[in-house]
One Martini backbone bead per residue (centre of mass of N, CA, C, O) as a GRO file, in nm:
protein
  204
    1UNK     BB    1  -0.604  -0.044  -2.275
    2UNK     BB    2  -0.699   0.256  -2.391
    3UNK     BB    3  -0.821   0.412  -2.665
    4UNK     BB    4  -0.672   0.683  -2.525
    5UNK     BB    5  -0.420   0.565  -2.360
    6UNK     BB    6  -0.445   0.430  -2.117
    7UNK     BB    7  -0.430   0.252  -1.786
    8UNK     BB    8  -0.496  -0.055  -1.653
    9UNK     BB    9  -0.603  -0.240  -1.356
   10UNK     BB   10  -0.651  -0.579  -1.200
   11UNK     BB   11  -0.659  -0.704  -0.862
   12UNK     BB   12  -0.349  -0.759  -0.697
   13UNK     BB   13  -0.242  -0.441  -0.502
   14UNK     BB   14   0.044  -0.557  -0.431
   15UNK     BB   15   0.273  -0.348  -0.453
   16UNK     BB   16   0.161  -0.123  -0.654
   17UNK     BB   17   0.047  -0.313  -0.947
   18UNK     BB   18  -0.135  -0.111  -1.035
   19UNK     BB   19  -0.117   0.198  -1.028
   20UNK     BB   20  -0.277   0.409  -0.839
   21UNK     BB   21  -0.118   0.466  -0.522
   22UNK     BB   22  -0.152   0.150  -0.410
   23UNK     BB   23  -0.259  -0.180  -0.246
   24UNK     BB   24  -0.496  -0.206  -0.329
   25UNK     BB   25  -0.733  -0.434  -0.418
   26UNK     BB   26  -0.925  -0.529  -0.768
   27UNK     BB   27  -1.234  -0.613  -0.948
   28UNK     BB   28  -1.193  -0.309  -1.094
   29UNK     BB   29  -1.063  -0.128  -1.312
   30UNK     BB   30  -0.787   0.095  -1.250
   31UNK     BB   31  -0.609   0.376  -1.336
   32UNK     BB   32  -0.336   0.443  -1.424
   33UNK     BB   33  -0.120   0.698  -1.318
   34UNK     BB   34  -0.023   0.945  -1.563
   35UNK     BB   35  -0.115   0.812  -1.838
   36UNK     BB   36  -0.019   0.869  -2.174
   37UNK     BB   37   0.015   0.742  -2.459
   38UNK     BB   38  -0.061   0.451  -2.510
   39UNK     BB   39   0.058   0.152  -2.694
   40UNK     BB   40   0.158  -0.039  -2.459
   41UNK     BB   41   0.173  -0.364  -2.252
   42UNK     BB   42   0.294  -0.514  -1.952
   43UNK     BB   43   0.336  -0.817  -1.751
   44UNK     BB   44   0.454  -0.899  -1.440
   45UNK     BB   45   0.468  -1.030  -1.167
   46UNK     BB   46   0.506  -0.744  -0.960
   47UNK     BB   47   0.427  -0.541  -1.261
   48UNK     BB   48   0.410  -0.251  -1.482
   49UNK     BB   49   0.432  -0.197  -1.819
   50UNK     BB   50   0.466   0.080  -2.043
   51UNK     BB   51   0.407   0.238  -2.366
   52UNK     BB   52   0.466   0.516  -2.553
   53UNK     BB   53   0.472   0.707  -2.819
   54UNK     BB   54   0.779   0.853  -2.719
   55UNK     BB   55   0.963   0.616  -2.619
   56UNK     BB   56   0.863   0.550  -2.349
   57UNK     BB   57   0.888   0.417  -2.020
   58UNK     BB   58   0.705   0.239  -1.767
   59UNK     BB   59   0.664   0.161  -1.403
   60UNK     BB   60   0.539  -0.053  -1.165
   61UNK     BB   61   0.606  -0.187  -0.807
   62UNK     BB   62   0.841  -0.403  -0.783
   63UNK     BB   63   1.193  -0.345  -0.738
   64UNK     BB   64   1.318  -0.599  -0.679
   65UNK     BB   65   1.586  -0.614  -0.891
   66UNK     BB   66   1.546  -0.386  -1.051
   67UNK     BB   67   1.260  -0.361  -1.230
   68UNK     BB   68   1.162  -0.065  -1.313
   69UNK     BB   69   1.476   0.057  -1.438
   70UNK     BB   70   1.504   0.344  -1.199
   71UNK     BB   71   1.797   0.305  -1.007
   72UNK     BB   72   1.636   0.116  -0.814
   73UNK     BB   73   1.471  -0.125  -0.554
   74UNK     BB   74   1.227   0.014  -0.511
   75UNK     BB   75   0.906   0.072  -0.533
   76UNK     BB   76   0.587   0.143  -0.684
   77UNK     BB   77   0.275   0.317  -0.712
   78UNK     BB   78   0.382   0.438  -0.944
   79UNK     BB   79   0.463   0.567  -1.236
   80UNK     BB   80   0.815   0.536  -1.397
   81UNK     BB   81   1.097   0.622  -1.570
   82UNK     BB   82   1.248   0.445  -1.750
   83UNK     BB   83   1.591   0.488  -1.783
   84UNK     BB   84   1.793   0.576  -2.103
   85UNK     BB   85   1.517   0.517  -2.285
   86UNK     BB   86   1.442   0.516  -2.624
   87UNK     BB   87   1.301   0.450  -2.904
   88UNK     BB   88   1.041   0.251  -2.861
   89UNK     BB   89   0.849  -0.023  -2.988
   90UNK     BB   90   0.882  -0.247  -2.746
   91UNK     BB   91   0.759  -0.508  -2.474
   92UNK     BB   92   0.902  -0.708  -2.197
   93UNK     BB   93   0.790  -0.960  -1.944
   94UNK     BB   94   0.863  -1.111  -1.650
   95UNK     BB   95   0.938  -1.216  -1.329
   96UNK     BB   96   1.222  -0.979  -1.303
   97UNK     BB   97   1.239  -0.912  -1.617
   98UNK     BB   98   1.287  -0.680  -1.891
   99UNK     BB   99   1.197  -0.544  -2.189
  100UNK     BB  100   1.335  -0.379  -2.512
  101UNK     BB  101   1.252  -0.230  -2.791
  102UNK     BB  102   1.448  -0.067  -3.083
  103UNK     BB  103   1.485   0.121  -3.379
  104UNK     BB  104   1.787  -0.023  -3.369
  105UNK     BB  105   1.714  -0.360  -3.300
  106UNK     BB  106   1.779  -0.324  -2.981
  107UNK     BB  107   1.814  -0.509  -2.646
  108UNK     BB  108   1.678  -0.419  -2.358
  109UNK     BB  109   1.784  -0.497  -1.983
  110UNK     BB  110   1.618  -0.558  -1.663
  111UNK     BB  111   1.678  -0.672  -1.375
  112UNK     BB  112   1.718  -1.021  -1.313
  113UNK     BB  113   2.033  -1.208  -1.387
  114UNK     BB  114   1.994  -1.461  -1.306
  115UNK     BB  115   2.129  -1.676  -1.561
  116UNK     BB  116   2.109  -1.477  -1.775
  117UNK     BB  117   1.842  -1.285  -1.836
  118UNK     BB  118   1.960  -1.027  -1.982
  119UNK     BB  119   2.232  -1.093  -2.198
  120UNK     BB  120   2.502  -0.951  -2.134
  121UNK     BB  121   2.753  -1.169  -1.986
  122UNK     BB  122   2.577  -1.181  -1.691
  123UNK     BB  123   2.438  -1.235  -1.359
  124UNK     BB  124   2.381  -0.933  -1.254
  125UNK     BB  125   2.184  -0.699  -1.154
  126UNK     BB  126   1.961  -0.444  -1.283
  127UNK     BB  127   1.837  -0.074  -1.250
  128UNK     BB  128   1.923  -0.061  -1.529
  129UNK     BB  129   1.972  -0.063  -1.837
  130UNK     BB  130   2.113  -0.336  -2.045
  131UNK     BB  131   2.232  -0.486  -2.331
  132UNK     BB  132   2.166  -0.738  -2.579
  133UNK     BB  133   2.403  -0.924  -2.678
  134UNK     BB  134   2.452  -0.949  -3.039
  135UNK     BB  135   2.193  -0.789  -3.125
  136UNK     BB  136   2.007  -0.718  -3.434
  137UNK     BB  137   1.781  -0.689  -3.625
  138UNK     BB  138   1.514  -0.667  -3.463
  139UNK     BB  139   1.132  -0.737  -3.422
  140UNK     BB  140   1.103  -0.918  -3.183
  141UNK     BB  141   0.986  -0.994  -2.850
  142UNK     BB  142   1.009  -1.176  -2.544
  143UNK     BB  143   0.913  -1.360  -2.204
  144UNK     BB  144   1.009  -1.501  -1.921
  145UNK     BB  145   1.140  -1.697  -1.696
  146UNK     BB  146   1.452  -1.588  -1.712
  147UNK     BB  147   1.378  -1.569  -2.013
  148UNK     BB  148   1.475  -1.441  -2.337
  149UNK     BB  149   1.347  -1.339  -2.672
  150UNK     BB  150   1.423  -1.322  -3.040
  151UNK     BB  151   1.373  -1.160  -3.322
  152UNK     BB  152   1.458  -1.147  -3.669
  153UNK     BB  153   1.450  -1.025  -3.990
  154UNK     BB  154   1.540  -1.306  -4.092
  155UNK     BB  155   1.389  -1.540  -3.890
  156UNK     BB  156   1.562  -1.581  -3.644
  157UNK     BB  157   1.600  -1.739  -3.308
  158UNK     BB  158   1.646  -1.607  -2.954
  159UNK     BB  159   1.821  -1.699  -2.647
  160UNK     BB  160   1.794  -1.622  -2.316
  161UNK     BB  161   1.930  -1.796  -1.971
  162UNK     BB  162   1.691  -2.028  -1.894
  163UNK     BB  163   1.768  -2.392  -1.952
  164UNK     BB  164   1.672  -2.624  -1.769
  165UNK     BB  165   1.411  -2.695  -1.955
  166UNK     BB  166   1.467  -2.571  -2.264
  167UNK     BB  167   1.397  -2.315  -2.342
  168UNK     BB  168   1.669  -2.236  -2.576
  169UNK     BB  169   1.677  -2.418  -2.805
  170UNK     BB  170   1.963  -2.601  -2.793
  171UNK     BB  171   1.966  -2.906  -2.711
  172UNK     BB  172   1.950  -2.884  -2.374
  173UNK     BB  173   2.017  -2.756  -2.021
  174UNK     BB  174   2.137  -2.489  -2.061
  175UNK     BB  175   2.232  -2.161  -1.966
  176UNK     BB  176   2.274  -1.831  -2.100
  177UNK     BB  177   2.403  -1.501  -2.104
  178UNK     BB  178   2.375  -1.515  -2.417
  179UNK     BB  179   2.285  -1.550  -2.733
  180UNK     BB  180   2.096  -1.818  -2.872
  181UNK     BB  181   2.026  -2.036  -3.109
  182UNK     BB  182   1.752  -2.141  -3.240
  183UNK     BB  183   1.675  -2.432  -3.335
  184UNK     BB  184   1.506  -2.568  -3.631
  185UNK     BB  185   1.438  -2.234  -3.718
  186UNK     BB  186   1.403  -1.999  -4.009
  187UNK     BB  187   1.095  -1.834  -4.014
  188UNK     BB  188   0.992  -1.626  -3.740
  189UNK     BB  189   0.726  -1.389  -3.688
  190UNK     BB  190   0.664  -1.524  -3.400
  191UNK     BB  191   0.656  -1.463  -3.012
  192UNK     BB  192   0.617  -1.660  -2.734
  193UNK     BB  193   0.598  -1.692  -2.338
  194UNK     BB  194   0.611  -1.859  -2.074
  195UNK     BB  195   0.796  -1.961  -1.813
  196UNK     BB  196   0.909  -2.235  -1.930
  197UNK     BB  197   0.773  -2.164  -2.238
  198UNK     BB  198   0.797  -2.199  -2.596
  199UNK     BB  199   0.674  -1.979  -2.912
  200UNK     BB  200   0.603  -2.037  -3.256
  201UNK     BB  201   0.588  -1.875  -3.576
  202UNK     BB  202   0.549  -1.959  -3.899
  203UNK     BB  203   0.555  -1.899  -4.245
  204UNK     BB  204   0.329  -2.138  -4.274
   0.00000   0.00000   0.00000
């Protein structure tokens, strides 16, 4: 993300996940097109997402399993606009599922359910945003491979999706459709994840 609010990419340009217009890889940074007043940026397995100003989402590269957001499976070369969110204050990518943080604490999931990584109590994808079920006065996102984490205002840690490997910190090796509270921290104020391992930051 360029100081004047544009967005950049470089790597491999399969499946249009630079947002150039093409398909071509790079070895230095090219303009992401058409993006303007971004203030965050996030990278998915196939494909990357902005954050605008005015709390609008935008995506591009890779649409299978609807990870783009706007209602396709198509890919797309260039950023589209996630269909119904507004109000967006934060982003998390994983790796064909997305998430949105608003500023009414709420958190939104598109893209790969598969495991329940949506979080909404079902396993099926979705090509537009659909809410992860009972979380509010959420203040951070975070996202792995197919498991979603928030942080509430509380400072208590939730996850959801694929429990394989203890992901979900919930004591098992259980998936979870729903969000379930991370075990024995009580007060986090950052998260972050790998494909199947997550970090906590304590108040202390």
């Amino acid at each position: 993300m360029g100081s004047d609010g544009t967005a950049w990419a470089w790597g491999a340009g399969g499946g249009g996940r630079l947002g150039n217009g093409n398909q071509a890889s790079s070895t230095v940074p090219v303009r992401v097109s058409g993006l303007t007043d971004i203030t965050a940026v996030a990278g998915g397995f196939g494909g990357g997402y902005a954050l605008r100003r005015d709390g609008t989402v935008w995506a591009w590269g890779d649409g299978s399993l609807g990870a783009l957001g706007n209602g396709s499976t198509a890919g797309s070369a260039v950023p589209v606009r996630v269909v119904g969110l507004t109000n967006v204050t934060a982003i998390a990518a994983g790796l064909s599922t997305a998430l949105a943080l608003r500023t009414d604490g709420t958190v939104w999931a598109w893209g790969d359910g598969s495991l329940g990584a949506l979080g909404n109590g079902g396993t099926q994808s979705s090509a537009v945003p659909v809410q992860v079920s009972g979380l509010t006065a959420v203040r951070s996102i975070a996202a792995g491979f197919g498991t979603g984490y928030a942080v509430r205002s509380d400072g208590t840690g939730w996850a959801w999706g694929d429990g394989s490997a203890g992901q979900l910190a919930a004591g098992d090796t259980v998936c979870s459709a729903v969000p379930v509270r991370i075990s024995g921290l009580r007060t986090i104020t950052a998260i972050a994840a790998g494909s199947a391992t997550a970090y906590a930051l304590g108040s202390d």
